[in-house]
C-alpha positions as CSV (number, residue, x, y, z in Angstrom):
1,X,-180.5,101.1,-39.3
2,X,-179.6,98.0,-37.5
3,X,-179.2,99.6,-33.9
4,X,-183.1,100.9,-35.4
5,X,-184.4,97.6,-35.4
6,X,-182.4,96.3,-32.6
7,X,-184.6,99.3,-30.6
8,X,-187.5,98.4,-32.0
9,X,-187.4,94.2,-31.0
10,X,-186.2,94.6,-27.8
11,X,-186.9,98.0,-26.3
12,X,-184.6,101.0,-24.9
13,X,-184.8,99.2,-21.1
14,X,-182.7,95.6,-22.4
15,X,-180.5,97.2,-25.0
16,X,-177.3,98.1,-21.8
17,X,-178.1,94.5,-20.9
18,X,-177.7,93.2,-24.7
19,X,-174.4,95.6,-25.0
20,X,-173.1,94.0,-21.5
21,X,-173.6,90.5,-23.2
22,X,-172.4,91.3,-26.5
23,X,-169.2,93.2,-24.9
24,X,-168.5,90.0,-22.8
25,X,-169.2,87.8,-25.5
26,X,-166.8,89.6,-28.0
27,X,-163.9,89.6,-24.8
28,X,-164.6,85.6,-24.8
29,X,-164.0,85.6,-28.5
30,X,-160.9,87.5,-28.8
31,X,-159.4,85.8,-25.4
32,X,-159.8,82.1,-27.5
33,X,-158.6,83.2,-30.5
34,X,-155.3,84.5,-28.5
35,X,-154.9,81.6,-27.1
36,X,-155.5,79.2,-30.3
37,X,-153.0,81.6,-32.0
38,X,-150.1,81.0,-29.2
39,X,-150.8,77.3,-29.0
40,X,-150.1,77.6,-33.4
41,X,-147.1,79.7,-32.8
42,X,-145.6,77.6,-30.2
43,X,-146.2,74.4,-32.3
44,X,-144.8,76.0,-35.2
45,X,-141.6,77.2,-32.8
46,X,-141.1,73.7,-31.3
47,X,-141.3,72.1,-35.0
48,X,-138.3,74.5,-36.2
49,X,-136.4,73.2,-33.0
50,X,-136.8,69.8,-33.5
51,X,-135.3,70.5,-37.3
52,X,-132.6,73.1,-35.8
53,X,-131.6,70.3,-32.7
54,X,-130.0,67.5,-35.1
55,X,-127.2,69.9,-36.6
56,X,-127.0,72.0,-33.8
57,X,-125.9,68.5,-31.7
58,X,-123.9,67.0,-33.9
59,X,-120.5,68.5,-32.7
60,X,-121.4,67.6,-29.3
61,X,-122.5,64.7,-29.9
62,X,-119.0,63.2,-31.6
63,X,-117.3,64.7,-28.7
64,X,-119.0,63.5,-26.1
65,X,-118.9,59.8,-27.6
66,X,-114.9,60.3,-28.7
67,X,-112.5,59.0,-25.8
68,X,-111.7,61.1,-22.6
69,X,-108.2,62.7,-22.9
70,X,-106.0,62.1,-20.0
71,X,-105.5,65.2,-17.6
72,X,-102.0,66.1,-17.3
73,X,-100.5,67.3,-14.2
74,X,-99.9,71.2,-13.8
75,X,-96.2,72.3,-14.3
76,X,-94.8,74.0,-10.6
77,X,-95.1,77.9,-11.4
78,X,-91.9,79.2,-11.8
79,X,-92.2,81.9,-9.2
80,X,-91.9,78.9,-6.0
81,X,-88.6,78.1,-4.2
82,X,-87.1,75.1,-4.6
83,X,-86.9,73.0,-1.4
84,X,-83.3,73.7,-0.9
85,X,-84.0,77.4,-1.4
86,X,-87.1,76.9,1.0
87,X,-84.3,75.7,3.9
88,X,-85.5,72.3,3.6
89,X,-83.0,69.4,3.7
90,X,-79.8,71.7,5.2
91,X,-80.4,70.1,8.5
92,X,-82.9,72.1,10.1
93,X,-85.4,69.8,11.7
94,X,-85.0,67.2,14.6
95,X,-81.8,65.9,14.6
96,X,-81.2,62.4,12.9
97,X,-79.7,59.8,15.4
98,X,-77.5,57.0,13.3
């Protein structure tokens, strides 16, 4: 009935044209839509970040404000000579004048 009528107003020569149109209009339509949709989704996403961040942080956040520990030196492994094993000391080397 309505493609009927849409016949009869405009004639069989402009109805690809009208179908072109329409098709491009409906494309335009759907390609906004997508995009409002994201922009809602994304809001919504950066809202429930912004409520997540504050507990999320909090550990860090006592950390980084507590005092720095001191950094203790590395014990010697237990695997290296000591110097006098190493032949150091036992009067090798350039000799000593008194």
């Amino acid at each position: 009935m309505i493609f009927a009528v849409i016949l009869i107003v405009f004639g069989p020569r402009r109805i690809p044209e009208i179908g072109r149109t329409l098709g491009k209009a409906l494309a335009e339509f759907r390609k906004a839509t997508d995009d409002l949709k994201g922009t809602i989704e994304r809001e919504v996403r950066l809202e429930e970040l912004k409520k997540i961040t504050p507990a999320v942080m909090a550990p860090f956040e006592v950390v980084s404000r507590s005092e720095p520990e001191p950094v203790l030196e590395p014990a010697p492994a237990v695997d290296s000579p000591l110097p006098a094993e190493r032949g150091e000391g036992q009067g090798e080397g350039p000799p000593q004048t008194a």
